[in-house]
N, C-alpha and C positions, 0 to 999 in steps of 0.2 A: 924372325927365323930366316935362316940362309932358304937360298934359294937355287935348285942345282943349275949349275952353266948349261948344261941340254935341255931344261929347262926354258932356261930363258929365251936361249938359242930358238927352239922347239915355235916358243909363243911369238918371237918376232917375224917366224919365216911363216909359221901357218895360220894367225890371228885367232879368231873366234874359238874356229875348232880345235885349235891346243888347247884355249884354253878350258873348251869340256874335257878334253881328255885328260888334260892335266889335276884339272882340279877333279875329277876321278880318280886317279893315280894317286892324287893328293888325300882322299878319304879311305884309299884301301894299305897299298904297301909299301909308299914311298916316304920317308918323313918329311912331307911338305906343309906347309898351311897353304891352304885354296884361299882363305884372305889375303896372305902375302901375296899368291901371282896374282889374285883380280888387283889389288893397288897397284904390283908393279905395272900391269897391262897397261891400266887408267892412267897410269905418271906417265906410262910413252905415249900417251895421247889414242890407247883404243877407243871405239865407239861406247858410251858410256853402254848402251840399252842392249846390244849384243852382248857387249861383256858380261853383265850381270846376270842375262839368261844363262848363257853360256857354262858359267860359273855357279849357278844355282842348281841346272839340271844335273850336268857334271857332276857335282857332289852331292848333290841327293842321292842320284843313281850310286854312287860310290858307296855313300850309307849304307844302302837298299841291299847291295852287295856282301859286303860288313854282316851284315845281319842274315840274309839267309844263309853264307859261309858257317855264320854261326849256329845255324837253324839243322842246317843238313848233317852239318858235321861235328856237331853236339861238341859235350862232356870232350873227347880227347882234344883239344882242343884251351881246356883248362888249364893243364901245366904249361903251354905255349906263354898263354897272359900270365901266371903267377912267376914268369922267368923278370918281368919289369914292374917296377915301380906302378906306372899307370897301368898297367894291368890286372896286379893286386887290385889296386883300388879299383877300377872298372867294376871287378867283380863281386868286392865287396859293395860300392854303391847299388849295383843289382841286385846282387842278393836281397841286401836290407832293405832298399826300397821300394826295388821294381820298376814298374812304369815310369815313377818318377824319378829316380834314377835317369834319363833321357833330360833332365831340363840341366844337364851339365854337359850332355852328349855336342855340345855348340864349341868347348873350350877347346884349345892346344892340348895336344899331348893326351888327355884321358878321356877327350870326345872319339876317338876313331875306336877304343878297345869297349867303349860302354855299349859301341853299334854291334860291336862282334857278342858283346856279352849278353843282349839284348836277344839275341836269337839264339844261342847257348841255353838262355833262361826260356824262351818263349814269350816272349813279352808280344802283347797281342800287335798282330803290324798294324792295321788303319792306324792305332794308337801310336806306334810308333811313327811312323809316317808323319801323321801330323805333330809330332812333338819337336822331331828332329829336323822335319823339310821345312817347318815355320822360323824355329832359330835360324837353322841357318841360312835360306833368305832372308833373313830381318838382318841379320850381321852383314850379308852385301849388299843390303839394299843401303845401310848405313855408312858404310864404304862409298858406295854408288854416289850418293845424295852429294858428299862433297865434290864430286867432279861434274855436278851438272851444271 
């Protein structure tokens, strides 16, 4: 996935802390993959173990976000996601699955709307929490591992 120029800009002048904030940015409104900057980070030679925290917190918190978005501002909110592709299906994987619907919440493209549709639906948070903060540290920690 592209990667915005302010962006990158962004991670080279502020290191660590772009990259929470980014990879925030990256779980809520911006179309970015928070995998794509933690590698691009890791290839300009960031600190492996900052970065990954950095990138972990960041986009949990971002999830976290996603989901009470979802949570407070319910149903209207419905016709936004059925305007996309990943959307619909967000919403269909929650409906029909629920909770488990979350063990996709990791991928490109229909992990950021399952997090919004998760709290939409009510989906209980500890559960969510540990469903979606486990994938997705396990995806930078697997990132990570190659650059140590």
């Amino acid at each position: 996935m592209h990667i915005p120029l302010w962006m990158l800009d962004f991670i080279q002048n502020y290191g660590t802390i772009a990259l929470f904030v980014t990879s925030f940015i990256a779980a809520t409104i911006v179309p970015a993959s928070s995998a794509a900057i933690l590698l691009a980070a890791l290839a300009a030679k960031a600190p492996v173990v900052p970065a990954f925290i950095a990138c972990s917190v960041g986009n949990s918190l971002g999830c976290a976000a996603n989901y009470w978005m979802g949570y407070l501002i319910g149903k209207p909110l419905i016709p936004k996601l059925e305007k996309s592709k990943s959307g619909r299906k967000a919403l269909e994987y929650t409906t029909k699955y629920g909770t488990w619907s979350l063990l996709v919440s990791w991928t490109p493209f229909l992990g950021d709307p399952i997090t919004i549709a998760a709290g939409i639906f009510r989906v209980n948070f500890l559960k969510f929490s540990l469903i979606v903060y486990s994938l997705r540290i396990v995806g930078y920690a697997i990132i990570a591992l190659f650059f140590v």
